[in-house]
MDTraj code that builds the backbone (N, CA, C; nanometers):
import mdtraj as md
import numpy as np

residues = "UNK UNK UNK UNK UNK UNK UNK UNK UNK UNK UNK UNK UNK UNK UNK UNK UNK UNK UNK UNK UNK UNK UNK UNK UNK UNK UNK UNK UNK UNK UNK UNK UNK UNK UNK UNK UNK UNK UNK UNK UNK UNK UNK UNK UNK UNK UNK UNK UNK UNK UNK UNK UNK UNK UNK UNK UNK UNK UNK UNK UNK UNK UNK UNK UNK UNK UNK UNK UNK UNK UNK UNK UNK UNK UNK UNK UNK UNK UNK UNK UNK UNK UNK UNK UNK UNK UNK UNK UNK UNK UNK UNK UNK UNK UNK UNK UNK UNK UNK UNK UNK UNK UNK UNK UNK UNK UNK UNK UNK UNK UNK UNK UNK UNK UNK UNK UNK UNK UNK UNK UNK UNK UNK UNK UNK UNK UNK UNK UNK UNK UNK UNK UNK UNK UNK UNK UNK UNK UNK UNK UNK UNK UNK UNK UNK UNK UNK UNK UNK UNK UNK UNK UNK UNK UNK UNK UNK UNK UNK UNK UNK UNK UNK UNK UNK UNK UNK UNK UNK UNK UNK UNK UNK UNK UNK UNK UNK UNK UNK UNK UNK UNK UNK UNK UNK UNK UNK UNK UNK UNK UNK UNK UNK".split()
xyz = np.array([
    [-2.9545, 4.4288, 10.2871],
    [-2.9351, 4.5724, 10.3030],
    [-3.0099, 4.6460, 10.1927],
    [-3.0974, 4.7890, 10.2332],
    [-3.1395, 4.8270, 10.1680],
    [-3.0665, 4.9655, 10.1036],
    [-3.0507, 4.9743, 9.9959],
    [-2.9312, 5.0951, 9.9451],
    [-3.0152, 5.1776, 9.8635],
    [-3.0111, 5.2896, 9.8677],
    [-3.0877, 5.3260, 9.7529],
    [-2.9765, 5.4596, 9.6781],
    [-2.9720, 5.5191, 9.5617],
    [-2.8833, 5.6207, 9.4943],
    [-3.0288, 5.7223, 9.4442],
    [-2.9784, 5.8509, 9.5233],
    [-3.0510, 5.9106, 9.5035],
    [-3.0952, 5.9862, 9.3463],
    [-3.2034, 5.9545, 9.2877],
    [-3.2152, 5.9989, 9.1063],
    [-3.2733, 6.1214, 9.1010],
    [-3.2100, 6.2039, 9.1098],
    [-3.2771, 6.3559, 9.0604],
    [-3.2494, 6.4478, 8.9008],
    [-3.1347, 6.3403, 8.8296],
    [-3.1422, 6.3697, 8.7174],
    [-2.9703, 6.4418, 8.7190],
    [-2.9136, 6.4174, 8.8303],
    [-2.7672, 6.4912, 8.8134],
    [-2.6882, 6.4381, 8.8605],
    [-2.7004, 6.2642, 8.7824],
    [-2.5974, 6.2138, 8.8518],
    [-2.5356, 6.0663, 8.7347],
    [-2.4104, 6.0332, 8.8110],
    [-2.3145, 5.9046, 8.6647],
    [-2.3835, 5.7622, 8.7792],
    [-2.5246, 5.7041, 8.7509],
    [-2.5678, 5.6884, 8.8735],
    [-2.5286, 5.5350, 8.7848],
    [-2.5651, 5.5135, 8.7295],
    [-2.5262, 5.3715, 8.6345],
    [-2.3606, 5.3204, 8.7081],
    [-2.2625, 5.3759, 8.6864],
    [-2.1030, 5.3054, 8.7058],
    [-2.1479, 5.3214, 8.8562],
    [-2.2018, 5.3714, 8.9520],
    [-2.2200, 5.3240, 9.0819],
    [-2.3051, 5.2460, 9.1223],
    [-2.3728, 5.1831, 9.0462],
    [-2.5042, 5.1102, 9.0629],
    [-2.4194, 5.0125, 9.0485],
    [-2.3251, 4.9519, 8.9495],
    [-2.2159, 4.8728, 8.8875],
    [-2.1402, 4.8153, 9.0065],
    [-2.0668, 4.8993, 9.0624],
    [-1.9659, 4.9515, 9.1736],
    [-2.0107, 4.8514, 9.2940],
    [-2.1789, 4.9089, 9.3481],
    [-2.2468, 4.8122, 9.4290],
    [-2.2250, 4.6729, 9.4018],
    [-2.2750, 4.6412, 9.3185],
    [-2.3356, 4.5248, 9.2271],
    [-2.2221, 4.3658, 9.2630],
    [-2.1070, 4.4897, 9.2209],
    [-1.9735, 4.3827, 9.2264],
    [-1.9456, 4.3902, 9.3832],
    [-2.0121, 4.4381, 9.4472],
    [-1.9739, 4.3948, 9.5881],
    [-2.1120, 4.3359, 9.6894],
    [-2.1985, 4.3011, 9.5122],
    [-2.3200, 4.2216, 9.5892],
    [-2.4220, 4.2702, 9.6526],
    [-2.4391, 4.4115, 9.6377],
    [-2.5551, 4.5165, 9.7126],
    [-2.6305, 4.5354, 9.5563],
    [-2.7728, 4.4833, 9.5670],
    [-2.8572, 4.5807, 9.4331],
    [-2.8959, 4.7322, 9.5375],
    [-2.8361, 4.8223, 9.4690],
    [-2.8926, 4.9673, 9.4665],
    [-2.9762, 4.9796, 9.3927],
    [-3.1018, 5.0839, 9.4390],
    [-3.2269, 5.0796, 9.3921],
    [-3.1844, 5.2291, 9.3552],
    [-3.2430, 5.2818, 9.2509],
    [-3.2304, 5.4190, 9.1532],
    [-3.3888, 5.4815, 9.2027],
    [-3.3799, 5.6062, 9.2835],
    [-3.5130, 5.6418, 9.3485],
    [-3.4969, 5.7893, 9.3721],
    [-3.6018, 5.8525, 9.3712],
    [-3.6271, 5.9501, 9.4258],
    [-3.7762, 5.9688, 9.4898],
    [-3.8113, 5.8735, 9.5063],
    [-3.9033, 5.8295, 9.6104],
    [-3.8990, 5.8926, 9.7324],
    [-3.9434, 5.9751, 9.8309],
    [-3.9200, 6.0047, 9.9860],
    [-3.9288, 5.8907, 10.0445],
    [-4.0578, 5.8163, 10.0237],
    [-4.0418, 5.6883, 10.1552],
    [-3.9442, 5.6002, 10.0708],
    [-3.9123, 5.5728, 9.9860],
    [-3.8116, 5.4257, 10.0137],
    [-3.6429, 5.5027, 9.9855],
    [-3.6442, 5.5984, 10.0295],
    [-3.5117, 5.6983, 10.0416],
    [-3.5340, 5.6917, 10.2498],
    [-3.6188, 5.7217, 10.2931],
    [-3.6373, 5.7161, 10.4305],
    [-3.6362, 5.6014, 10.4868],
    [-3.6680, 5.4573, 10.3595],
    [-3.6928, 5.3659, 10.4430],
    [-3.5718, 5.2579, 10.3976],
    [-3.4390, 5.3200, 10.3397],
    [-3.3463, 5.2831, 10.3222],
    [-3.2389, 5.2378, 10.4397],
    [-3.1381, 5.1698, 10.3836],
    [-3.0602, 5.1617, 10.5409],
    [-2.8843, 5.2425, 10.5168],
    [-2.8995, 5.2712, 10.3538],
    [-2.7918, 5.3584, 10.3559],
    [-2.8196, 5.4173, 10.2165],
    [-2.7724, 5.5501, 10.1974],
    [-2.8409, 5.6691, 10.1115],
    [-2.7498, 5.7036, 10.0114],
    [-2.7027, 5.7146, 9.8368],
    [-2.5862, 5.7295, 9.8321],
    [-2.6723, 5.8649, 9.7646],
    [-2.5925, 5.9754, 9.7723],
    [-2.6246, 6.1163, 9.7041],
    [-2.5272, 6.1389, 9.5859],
    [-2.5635, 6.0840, 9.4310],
    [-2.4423, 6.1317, 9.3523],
    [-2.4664, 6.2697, 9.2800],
    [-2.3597, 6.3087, 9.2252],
    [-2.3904, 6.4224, 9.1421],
    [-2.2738, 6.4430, 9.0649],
    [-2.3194, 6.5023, 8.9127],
    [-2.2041, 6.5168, 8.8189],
    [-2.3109, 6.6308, 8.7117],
    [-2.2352, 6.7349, 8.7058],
    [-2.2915, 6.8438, 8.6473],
    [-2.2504, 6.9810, 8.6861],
    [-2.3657, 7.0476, 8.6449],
    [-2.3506, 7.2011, 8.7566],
    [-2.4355, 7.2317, 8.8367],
    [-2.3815, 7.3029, 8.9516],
    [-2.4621, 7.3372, 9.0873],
    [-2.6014, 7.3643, 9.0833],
    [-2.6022, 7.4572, 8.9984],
    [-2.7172, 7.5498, 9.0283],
    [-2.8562, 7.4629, 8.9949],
    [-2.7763, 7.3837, 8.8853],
    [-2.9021, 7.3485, 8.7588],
    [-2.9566, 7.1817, 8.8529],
    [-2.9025, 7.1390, 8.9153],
    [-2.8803, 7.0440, 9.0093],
    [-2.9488, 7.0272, 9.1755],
    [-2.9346, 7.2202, 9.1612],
    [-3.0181, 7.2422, 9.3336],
    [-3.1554, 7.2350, 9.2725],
    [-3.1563, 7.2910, 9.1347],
    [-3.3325, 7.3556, 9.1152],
    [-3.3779, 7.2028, 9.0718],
    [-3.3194, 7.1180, 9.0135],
    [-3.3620, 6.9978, 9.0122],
    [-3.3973, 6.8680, 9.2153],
    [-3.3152, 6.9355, 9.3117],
    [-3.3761, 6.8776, 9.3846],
    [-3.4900, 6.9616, 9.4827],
    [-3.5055, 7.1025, 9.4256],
    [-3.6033, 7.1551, 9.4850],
    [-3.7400, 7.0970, 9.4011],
    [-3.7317, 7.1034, 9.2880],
    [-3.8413, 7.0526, 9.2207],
    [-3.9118, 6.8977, 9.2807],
    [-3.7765, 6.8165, 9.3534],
    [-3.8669, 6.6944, 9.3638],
    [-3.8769, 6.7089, 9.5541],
    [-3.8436, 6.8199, 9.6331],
    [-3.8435, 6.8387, 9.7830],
    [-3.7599, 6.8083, 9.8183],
    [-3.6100, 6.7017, 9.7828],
    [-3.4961, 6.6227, 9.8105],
    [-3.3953, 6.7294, 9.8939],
    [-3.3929, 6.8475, 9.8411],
    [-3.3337, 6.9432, 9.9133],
    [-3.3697, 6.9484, 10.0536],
    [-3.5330, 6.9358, 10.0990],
    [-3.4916, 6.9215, 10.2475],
    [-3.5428, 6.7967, 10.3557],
    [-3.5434, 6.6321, 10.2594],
    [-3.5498, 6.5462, 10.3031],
    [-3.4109, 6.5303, 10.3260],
    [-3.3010, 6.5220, 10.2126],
    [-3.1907, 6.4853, 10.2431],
    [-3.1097, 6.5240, 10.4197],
    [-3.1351, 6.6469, 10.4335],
    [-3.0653, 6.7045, 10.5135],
    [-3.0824, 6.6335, 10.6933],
    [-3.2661, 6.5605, 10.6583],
    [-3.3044, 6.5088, 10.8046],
    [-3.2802, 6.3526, 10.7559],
    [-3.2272, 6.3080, 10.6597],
    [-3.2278, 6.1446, 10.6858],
    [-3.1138, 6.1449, 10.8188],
    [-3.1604, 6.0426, 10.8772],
    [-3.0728, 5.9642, 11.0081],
    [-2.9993, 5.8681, 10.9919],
    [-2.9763, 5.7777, 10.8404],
    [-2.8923, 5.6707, 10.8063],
    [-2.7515, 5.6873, 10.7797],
    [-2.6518, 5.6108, 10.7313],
    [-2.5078, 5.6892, 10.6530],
    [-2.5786, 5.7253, 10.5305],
    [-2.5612, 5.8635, 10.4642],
    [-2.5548, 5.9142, 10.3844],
    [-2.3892, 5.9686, 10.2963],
    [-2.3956, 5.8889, 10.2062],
    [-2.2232, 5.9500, 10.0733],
    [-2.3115, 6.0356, 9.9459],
    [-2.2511, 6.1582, 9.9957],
    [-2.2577, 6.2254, 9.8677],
    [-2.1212, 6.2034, 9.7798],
    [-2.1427, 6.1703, 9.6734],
    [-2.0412, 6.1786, 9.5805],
    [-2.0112, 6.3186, 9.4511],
    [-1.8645, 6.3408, 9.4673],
    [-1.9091, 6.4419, 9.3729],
    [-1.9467, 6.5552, 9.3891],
    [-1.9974, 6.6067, 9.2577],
    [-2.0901, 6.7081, 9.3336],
    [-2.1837, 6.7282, 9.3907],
    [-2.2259, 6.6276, 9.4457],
    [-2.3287, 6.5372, 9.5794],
    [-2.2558, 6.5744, 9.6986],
    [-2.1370, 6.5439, 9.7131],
    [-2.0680, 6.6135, 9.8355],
    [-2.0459, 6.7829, 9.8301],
    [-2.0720, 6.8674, 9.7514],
    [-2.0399, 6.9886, 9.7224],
    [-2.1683, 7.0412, 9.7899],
    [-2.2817, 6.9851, 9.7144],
    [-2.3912, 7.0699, 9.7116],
    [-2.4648, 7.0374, 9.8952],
    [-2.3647, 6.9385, 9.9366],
    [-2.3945, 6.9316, 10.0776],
    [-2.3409, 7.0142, 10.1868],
    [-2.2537, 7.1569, 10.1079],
    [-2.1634, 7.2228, 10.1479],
    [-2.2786, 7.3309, 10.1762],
    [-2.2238, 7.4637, 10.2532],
    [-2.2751, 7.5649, 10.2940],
    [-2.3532, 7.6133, 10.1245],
    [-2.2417, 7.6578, 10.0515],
    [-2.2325, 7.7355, 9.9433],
    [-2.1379, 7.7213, 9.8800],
    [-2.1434, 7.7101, 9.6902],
    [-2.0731, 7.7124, 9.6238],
    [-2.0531, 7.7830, 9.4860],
    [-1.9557, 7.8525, 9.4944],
    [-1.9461, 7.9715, 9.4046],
    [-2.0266, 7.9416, 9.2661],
    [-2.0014, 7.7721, 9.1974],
    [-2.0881, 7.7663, 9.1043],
    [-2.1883, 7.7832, 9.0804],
    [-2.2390, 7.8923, 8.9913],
    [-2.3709, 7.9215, 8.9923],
    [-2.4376, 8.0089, 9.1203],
    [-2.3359, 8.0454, 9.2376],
    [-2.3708, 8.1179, 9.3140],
    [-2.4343, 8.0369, 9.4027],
    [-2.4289, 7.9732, 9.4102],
    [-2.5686, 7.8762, 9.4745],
    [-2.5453, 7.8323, 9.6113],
    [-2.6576, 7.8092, 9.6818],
    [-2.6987, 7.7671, 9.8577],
    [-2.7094, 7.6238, 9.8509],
    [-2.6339, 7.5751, 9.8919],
    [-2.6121, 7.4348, 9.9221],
    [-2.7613, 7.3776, 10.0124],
    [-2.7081, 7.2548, 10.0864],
    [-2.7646, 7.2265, 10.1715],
    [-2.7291, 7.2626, 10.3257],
    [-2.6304, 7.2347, 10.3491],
    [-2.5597, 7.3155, 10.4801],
    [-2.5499, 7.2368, 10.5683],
    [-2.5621, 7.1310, 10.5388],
    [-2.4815, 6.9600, 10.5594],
    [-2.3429, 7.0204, 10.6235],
    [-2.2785, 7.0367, 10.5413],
    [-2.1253, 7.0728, 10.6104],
    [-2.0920, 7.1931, 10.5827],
    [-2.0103, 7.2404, 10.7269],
    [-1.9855, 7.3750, 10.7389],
    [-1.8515, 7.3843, 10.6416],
    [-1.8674, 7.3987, 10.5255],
    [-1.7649, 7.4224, 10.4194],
    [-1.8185, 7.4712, 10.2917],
    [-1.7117, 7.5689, 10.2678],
    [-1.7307, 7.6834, 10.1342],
    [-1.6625, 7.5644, 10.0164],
    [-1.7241, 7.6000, 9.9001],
    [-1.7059, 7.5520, 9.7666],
    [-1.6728, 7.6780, 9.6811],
    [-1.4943, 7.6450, 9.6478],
    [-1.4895, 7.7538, 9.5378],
    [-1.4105, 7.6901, 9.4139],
    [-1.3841, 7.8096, 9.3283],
    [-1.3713, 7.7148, 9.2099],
    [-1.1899, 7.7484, 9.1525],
    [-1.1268, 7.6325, 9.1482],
    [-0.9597, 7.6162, 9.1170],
    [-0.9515, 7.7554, 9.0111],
    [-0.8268, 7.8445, 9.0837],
    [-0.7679, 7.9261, 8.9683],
    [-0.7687, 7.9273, 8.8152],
    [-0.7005, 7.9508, 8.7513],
    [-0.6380, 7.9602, 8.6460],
    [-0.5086, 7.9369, 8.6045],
    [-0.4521, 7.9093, 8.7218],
    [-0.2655, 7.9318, 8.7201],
    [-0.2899, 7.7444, 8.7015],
    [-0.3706, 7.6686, 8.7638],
    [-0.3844, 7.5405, 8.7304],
    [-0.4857, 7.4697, 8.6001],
    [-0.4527, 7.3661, 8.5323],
    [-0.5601, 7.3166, 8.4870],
    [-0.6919, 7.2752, 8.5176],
    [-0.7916, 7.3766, 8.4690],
    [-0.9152, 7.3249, 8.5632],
    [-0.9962, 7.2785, 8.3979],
    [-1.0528, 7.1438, 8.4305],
    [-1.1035, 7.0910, 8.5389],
    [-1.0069, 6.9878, 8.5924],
    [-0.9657, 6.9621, 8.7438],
    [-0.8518, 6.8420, 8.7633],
    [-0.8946, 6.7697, 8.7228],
    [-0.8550, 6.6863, 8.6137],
    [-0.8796, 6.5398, 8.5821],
    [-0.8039, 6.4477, 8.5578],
    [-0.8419, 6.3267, 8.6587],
    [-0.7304, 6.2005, 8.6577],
    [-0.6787, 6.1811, 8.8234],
    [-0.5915, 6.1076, 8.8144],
    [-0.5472, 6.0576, 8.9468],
    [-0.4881, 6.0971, 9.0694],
    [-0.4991, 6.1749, 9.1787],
    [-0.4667, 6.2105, 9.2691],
    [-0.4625, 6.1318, 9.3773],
    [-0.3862, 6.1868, 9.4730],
    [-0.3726, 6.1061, 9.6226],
    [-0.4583, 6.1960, 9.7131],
    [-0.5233, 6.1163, 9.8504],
    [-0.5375, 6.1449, 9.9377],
    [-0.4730, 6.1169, 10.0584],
    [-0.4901, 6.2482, 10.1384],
    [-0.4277, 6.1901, 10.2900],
    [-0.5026, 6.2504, 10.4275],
    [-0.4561, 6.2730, 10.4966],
    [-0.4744, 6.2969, 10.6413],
    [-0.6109, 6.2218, 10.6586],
    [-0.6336, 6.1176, 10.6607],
    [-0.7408, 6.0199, 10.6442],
    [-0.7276, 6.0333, 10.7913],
    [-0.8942, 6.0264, 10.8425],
    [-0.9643, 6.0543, 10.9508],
    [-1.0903, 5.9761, 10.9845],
    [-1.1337, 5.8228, 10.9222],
    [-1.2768, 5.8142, 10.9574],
    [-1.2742, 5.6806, 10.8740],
    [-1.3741, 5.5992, 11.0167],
    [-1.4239, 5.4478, 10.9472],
    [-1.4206, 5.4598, 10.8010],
    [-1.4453, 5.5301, 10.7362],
    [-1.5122, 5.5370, 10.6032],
    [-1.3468, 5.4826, 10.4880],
    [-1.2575, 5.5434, 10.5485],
    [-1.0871, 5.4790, 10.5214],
    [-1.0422, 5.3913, 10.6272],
    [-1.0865, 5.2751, 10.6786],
    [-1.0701, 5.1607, 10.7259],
    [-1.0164, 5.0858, 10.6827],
    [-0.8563, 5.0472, 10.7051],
    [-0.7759, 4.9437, 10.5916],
    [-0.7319, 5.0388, 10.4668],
    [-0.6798, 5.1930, 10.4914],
    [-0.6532, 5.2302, 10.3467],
    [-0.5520, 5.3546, 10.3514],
    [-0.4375, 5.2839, 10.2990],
    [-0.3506, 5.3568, 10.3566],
    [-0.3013, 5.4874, 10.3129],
    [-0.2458, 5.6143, 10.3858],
    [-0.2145, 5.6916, 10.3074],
    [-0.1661, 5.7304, 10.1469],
    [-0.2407, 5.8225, 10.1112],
    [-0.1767, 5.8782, 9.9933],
    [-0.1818, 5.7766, 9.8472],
    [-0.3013, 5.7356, 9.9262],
    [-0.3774, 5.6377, 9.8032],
    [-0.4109, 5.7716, 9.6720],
    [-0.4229, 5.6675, 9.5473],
    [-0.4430, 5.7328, 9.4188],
    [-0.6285, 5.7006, 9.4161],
    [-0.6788, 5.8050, 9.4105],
    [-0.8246, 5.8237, 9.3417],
    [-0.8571, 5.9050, 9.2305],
    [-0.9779, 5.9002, 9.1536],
    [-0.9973, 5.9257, 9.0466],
    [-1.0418, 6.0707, 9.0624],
    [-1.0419, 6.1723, 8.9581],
    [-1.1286, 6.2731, 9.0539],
    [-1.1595, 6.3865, 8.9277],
    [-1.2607, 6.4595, 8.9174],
    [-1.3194, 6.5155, 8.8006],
    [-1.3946, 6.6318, 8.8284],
    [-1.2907, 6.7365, 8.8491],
    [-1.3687, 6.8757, 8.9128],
    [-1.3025, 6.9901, 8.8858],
    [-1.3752, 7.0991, 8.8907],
    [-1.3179, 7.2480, 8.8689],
    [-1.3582, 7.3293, 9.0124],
    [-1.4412, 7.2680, 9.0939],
    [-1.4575, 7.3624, 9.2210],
    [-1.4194, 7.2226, 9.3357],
    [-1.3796, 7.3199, 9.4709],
    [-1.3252, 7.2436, 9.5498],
    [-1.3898, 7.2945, 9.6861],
    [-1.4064, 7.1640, 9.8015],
    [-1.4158, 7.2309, 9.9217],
    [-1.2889, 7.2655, 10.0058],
    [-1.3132, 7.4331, 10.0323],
    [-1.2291, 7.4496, 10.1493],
    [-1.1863, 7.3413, 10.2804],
    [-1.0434, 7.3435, 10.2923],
    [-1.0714, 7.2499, 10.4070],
    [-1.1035, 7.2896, 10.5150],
    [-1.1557, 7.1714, 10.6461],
    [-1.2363, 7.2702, 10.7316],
    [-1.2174, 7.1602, 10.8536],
    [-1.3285, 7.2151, 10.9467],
    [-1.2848, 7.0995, 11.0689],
    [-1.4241, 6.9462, 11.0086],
    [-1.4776, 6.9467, 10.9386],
    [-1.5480, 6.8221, 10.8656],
    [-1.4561, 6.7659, 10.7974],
    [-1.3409, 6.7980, 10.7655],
    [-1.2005, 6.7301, 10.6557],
    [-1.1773, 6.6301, 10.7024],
    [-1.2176, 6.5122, 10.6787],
    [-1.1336, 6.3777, 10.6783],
    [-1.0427, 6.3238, 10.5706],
    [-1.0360, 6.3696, 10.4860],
    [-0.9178, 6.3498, 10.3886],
    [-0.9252, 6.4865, 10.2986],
    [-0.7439, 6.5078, 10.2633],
    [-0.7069, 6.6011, 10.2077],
    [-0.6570, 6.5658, 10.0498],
    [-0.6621, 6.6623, 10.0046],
    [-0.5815, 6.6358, 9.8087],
    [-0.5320, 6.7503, 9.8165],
    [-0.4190, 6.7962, 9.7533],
    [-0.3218, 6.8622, 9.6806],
    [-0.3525, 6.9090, 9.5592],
    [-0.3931, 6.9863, 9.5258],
    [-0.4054, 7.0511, 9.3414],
    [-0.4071, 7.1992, 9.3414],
    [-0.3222, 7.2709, 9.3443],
    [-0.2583, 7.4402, 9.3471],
    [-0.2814, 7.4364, 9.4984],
    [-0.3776, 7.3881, 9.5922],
    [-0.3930, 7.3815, 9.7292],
    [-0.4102, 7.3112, 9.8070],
    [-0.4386, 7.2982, 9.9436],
    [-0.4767, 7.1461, 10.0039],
    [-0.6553, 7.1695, 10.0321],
    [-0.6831, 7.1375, 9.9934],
    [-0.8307, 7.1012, 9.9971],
    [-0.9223, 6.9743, 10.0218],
    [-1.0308, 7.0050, 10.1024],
    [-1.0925, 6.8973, 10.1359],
    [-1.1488, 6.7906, 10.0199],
    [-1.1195, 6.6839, 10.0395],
    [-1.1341, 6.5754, 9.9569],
    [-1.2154, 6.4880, 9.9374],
    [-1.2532, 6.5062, 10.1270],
    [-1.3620, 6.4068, 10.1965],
    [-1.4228, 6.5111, 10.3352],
    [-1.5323, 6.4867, 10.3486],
    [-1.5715, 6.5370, 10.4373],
    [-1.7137, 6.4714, 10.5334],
    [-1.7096, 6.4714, 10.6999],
    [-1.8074, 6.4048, 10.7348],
    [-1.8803, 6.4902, 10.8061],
    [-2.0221, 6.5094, 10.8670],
    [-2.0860, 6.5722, 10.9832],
    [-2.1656, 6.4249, 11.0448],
    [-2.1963, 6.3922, 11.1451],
    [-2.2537, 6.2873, 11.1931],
    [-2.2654, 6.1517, 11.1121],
    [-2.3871, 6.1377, 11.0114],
    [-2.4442, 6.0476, 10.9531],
    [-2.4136, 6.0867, 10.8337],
    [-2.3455, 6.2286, 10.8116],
    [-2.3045, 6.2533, 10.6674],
    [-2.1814, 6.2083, 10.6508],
    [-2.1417, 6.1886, 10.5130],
    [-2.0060, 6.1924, 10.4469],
    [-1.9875, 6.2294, 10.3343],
    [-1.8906, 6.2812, 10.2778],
    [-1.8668, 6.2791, 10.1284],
    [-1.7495, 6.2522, 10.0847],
    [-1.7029, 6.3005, 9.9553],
    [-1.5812, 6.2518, 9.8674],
    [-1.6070, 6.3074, 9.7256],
    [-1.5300, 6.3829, 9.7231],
    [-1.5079, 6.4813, 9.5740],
    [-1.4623, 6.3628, 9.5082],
    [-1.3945, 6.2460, 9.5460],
    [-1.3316, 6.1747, 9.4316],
    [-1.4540, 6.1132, 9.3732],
    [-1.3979, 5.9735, 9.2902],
    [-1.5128, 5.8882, 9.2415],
    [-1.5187, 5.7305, 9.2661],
    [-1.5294, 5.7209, 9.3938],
    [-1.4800, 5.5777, 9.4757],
    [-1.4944, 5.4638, 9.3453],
    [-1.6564, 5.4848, 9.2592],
    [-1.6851, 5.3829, 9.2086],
    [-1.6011, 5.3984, 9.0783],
    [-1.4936, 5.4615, 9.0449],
    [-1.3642, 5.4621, 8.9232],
    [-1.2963, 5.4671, 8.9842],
    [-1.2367, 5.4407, 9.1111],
    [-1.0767, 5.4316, 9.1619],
    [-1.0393, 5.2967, 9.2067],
    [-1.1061, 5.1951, 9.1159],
    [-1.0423, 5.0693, 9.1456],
    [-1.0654, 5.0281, 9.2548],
    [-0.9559, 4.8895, 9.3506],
    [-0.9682, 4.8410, 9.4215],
    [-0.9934, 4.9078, 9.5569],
    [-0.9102, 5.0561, 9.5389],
    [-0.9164, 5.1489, 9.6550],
    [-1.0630, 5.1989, 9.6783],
    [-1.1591, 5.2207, 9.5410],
    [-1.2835, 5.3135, 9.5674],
    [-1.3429, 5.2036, 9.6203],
    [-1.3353, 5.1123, 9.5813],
    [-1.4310, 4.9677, 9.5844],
    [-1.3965, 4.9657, 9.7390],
    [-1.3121, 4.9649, 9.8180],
    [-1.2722, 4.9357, 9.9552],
    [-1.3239, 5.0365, 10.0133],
    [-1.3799, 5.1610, 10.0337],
    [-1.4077, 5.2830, 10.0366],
    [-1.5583, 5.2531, 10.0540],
    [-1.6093, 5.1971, 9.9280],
    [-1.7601, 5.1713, 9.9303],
    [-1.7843, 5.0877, 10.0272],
    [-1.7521, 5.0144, 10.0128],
    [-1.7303, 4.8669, 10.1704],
    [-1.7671, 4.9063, 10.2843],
    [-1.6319, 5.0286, 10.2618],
    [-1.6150, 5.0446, 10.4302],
    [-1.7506, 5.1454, 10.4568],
    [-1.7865, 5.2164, 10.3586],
    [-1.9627, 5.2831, 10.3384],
    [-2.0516, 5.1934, 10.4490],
    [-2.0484, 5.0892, 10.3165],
    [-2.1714, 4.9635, 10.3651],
    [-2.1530, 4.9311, 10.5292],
    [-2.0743, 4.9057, 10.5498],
    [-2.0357, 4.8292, 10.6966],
    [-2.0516, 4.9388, 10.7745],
    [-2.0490, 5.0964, 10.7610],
    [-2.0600, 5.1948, 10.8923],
    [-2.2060, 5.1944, 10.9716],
])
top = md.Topology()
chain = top.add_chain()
for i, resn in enumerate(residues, 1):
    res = top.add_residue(resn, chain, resSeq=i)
    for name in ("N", "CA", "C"):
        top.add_atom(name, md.element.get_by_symbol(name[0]), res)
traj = md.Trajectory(xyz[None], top)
């Protein structure tokens, strides 16, 4: 299998390269167009801020290869955010991957959520073998609205999308490759879709 993690400079691409590794996939670190096209599954990470993150994949065109790959594509993170319509951080135009708004947790809560949460209303191969209201890791101050792309929900001042799919897309605000045996099962069930 060919895997590749997409490198545009905004992402914890190392502990998922790791993540693979222990389940026997070498992920290749690329921002290459052809061996991103000529992959057989795409992972999109991101950890940072929006804005500074879009102008980094306009600089390398990734902004509008990503959107026509035809393989499974996981954005992670804010890899799944920036696959959103729009997100208040930084004001910024997503990709438009999924019909879902990105806004950013109150004040009445601790932002940024950090640490262990559950997910639920699990909806999609991608949670195959994984049962409700599992604990994942999760490291954010903006959230997607939930929407009809919601395959899993989290709880933090609201219910918000957690996970989200459109066709060949998917994502996950959490951090499969830090939630233990559960993220690791998660990635799996990635590989095998």
């Amino acid at each position: 299998m060919k895997l590749s993690i997409v490198n545009y400079g905004a992402g914890n691409i190392k502990s998922i390269q790791f993540a693979f590794k222990r389940l026997g996939v070498d992920a290749i670190l690329t921002d290459n167009p052809d061996e991103i096209i000529a992959s057989d599954k795409v992972i999109f990470p991101g950890v940072g801020e929006a804005s500074s993150a879009m102008i980094m994949l306009k600089e390398s065109g990734l902004d509008l290869l990503i959107p026509k790959l035809t393989q499974p594509v996981l954005g992670i993170c804010l890899g799944m955010q920036l696959m959103c319509n729009h997100t208040e951080e930084g004001d910024t135009k997503g990709l438009g991957i999924f019909d879902a708004e990105v806004k950013r947790f109150s004040n009445n809560v601790k932002v940024p959520q950090m640490g262990w949460n559950t997910i639920s209303n699990l909806k999609s191969d991608l949670f195959k073998g994984i049962k409700e209201n599992e604990f994942m890791y999760l490291v954010h101050s903006y959230y997607a609205q939930n929407c009809e792309a919601s395959i899993a929900t989290t709880d933090y001042e609201l219910e918000y999308a957690s996970a989200l799919e459109n066709e060949n897309f998917y994502g996950v605000q959490f951090h499969p490759e830090k939630s233990g045996i559960i993220g690791s099962k998660i990635l799996e069930n990635f590989l095998s879709l």
